[in-house]
Biopython code that builds the backbone (N, CA, C, O; Angstrom):
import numpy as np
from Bio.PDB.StructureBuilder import StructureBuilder

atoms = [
    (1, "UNK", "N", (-15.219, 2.427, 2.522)),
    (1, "UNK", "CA", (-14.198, 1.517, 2.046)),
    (1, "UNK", "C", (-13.053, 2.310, 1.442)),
    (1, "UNK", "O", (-13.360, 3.370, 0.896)),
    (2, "UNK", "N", (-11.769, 1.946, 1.461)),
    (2, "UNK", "CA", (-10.286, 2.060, 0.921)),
    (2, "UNK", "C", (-10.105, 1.738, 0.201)),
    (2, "UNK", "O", (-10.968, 0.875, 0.040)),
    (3, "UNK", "N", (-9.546, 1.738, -0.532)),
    (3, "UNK", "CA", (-8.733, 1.035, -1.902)),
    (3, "UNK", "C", (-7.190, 2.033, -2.021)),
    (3, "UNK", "O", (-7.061, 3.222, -2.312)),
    (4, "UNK", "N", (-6.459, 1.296, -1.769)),
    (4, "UNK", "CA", (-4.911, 1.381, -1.393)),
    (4, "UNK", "C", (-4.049, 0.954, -2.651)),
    (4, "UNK", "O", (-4.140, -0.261, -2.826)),
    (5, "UNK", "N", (-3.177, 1.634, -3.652)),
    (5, "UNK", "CA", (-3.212, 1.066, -4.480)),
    (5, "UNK", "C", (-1.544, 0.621, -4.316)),
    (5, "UNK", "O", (-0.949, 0.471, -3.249)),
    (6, "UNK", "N", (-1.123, 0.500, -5.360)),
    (6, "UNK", "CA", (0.942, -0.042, -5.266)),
    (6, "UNK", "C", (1.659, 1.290, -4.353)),
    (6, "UNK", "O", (2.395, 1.232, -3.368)),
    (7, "UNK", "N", (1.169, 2.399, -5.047)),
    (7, "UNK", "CA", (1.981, 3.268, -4.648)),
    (7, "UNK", "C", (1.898, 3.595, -3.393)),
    (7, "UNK", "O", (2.834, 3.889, -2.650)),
    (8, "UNK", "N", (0.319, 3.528, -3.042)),
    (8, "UNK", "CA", (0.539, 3.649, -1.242)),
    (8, "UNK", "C", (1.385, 2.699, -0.407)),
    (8, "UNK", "O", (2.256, 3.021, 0.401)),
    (9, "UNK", "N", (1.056, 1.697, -0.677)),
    (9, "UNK", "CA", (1.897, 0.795, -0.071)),
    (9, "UNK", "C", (3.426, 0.703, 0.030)),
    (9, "UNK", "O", (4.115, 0.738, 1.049)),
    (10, "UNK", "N", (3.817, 0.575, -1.288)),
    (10, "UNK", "CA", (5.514, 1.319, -1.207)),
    (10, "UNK", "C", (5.885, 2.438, -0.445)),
    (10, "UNK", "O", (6.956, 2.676, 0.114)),
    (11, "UNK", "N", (4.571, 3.263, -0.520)),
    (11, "UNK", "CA", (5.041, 4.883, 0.373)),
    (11, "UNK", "C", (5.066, 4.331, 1.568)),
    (11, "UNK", "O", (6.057, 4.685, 2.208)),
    (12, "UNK", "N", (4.247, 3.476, 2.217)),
    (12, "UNK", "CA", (3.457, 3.600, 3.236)),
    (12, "UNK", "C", (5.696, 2.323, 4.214)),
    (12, "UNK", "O", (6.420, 2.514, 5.191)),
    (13, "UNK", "N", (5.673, 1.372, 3.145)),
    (13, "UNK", "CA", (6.721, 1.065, 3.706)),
    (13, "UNK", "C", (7.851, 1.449, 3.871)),
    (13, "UNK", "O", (8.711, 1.382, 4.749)),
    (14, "UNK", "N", (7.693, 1.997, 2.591)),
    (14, "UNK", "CA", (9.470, 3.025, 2.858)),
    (14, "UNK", "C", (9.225, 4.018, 3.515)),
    (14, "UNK", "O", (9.819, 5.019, 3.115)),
    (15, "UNK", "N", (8.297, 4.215, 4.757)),
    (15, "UNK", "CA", (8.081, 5.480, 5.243)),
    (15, "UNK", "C", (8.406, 6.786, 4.795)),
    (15, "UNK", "O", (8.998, 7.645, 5.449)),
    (16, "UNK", "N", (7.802, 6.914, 3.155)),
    (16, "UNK", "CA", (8.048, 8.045, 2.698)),
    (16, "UNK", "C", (7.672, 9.277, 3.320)),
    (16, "UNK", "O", (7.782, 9.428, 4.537)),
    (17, "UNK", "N", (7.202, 10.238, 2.497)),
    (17, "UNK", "CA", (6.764, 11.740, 3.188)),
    (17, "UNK", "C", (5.232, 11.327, 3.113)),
    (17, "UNK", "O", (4.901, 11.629, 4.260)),
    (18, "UNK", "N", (4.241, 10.901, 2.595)),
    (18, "UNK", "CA", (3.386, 10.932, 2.707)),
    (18, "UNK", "C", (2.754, 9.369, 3.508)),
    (18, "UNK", "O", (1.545, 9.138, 3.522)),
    (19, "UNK", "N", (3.106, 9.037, 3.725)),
    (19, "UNK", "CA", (3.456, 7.232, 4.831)),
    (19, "UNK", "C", (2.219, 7.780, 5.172)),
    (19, "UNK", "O", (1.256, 7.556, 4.440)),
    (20, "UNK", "N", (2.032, 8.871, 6.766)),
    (20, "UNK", "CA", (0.858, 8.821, 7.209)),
    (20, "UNK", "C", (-0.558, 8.924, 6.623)),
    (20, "UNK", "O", (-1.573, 8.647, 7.263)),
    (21, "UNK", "N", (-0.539, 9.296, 5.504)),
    (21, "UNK", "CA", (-1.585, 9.946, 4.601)),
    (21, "UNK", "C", (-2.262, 8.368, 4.807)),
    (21, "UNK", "O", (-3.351, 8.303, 5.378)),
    (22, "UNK", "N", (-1.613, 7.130, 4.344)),
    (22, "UNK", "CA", (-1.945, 6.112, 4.113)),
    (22, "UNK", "C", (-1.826, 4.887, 5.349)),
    (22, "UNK", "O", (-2.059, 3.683, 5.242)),
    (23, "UNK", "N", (-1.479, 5.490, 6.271)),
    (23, "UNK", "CA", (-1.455, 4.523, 7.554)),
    (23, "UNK", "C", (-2.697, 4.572, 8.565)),
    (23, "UNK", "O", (-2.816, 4.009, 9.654)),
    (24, "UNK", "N", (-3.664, 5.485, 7.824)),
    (24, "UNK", "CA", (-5.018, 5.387, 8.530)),
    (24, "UNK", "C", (-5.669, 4.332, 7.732)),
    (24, "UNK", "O", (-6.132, 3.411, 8.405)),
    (25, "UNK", "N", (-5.813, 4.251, 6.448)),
    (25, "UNK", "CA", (-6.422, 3.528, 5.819)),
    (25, "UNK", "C", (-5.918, 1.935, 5.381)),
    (25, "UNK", "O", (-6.539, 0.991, 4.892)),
    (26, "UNK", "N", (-4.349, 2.129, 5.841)),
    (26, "UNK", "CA", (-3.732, 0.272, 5.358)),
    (26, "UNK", "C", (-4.156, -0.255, 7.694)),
    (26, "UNK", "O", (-3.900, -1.357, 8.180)),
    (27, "UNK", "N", (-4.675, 0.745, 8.353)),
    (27, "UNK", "CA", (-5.066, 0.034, 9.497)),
    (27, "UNK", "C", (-5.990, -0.445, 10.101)),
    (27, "UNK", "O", (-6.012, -1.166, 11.098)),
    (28, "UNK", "N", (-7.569, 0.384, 8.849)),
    (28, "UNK", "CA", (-8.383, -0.370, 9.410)),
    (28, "UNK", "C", (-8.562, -1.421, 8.210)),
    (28, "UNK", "O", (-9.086, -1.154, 7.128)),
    (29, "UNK", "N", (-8.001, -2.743, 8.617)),
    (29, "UNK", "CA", (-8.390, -4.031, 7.180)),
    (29, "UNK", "C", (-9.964, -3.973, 7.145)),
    (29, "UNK", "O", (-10.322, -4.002, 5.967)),
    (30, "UNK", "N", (-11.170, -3.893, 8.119)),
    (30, "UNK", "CA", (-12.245, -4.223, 7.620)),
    (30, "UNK", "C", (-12.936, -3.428, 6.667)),
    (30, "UNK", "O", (-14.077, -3.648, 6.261)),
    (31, "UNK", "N", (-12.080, -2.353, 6.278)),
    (31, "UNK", "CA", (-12.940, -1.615, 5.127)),
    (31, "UNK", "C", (-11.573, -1.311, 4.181)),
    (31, "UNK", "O", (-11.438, -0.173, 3.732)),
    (32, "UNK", "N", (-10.533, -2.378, 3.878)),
    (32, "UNK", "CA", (-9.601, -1.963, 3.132)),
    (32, "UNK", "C", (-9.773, -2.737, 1.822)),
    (32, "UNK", "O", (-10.148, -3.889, 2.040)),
    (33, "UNK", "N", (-9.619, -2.463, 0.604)),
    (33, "UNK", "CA", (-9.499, -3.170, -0.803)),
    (33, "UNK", "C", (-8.347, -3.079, -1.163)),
    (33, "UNK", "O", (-7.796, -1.978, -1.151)),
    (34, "UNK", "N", (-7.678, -4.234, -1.584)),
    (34, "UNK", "CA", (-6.577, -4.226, -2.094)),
    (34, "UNK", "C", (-6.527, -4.776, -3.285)),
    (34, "UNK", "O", (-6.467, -6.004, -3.232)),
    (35, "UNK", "N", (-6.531, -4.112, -4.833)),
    (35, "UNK", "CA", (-6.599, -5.253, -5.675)),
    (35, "UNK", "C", (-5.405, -6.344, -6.003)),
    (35, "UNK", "O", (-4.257, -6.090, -5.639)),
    (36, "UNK", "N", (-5.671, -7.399, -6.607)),
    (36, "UNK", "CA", (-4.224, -8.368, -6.770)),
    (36, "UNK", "C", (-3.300, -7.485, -7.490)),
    (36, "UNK", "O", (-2.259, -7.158, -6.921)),
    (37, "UNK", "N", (-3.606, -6.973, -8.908)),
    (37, "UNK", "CA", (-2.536, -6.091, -9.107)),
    (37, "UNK", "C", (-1.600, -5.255, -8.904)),
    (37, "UNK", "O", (-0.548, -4.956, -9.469)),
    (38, "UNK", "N", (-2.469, -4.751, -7.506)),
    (38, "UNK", "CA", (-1.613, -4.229, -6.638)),
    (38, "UNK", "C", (-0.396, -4.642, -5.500)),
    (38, "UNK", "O", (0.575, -4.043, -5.037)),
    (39, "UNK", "N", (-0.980, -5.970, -5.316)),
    (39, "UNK", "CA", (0.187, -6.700, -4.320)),
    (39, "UNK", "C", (0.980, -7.594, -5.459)),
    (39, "UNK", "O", (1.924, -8.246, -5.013)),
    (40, "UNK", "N", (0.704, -7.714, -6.944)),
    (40, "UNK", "CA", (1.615, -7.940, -8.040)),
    (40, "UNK", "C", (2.880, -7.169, -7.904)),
    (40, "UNK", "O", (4.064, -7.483, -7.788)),
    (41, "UNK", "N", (2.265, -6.131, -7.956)),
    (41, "UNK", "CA", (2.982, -4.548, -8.442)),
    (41, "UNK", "C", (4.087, -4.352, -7.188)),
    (41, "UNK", "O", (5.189, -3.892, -7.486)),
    (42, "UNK", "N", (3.756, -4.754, -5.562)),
    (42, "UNK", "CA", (4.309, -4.263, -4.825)),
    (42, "UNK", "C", (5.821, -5.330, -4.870)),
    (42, "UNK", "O", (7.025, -5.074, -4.858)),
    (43, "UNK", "N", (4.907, -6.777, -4.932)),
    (43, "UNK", "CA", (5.726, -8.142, -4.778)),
    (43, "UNK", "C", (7.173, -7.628, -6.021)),
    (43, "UNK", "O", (8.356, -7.891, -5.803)),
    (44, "UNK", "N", (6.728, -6.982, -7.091)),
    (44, "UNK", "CA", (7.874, -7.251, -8.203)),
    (44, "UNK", "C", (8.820, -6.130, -7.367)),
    (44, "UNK", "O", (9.942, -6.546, -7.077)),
    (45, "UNK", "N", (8.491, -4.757, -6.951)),
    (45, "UNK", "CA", (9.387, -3.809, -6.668)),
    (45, "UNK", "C", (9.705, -4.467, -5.038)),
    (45, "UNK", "O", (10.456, -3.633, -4.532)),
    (46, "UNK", "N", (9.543, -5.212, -4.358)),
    (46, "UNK", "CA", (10.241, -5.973, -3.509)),
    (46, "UNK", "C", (11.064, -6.616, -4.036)),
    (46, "UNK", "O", (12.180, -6.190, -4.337)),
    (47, "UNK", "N", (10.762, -7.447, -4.182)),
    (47, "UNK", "CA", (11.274, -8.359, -5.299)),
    (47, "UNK", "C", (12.754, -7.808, -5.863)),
    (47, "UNK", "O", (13.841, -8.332, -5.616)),
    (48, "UNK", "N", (12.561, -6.831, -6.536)),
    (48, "UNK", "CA", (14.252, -6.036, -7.287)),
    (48, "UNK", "C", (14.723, -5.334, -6.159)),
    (48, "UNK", "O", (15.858, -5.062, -6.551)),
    (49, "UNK", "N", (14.639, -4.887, -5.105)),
    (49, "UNK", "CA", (15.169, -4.116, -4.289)),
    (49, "UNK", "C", (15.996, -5.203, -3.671)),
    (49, "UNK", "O", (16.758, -4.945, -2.740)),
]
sb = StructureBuilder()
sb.init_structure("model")
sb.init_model(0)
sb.init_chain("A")
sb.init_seg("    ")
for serial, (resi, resn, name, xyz) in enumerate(atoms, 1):
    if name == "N":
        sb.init_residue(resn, " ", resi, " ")
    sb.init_atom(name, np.array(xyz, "f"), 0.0, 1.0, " ", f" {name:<3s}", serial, name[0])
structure = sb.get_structure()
């Protein structure tokens, strides 16, 4: 199992430098954890951008 936290996800969309590090693990969903805080966390820095 994964656990992906805010920061991957922001990396992973703004195709930062480390994007791929985290595009193995935000692809397989059946072993991914995401906690709510974390899609809190992502929703607010969407959110202001």
């Amino acid at each position: 199992m994964d656990v992906v936290d805010s920061r991957g996800w922001l990396e992973y969309f703004a195709d930062g430098p480390n994007a791929s590090h985290f595009a193995a693990a935000l692809r397989d969903a059946d072993q991914l954890i995401v906690p709510a805080v974390s899609i809190y966390e992502v929703f607010k820095v969407l959110l202001r951008e």
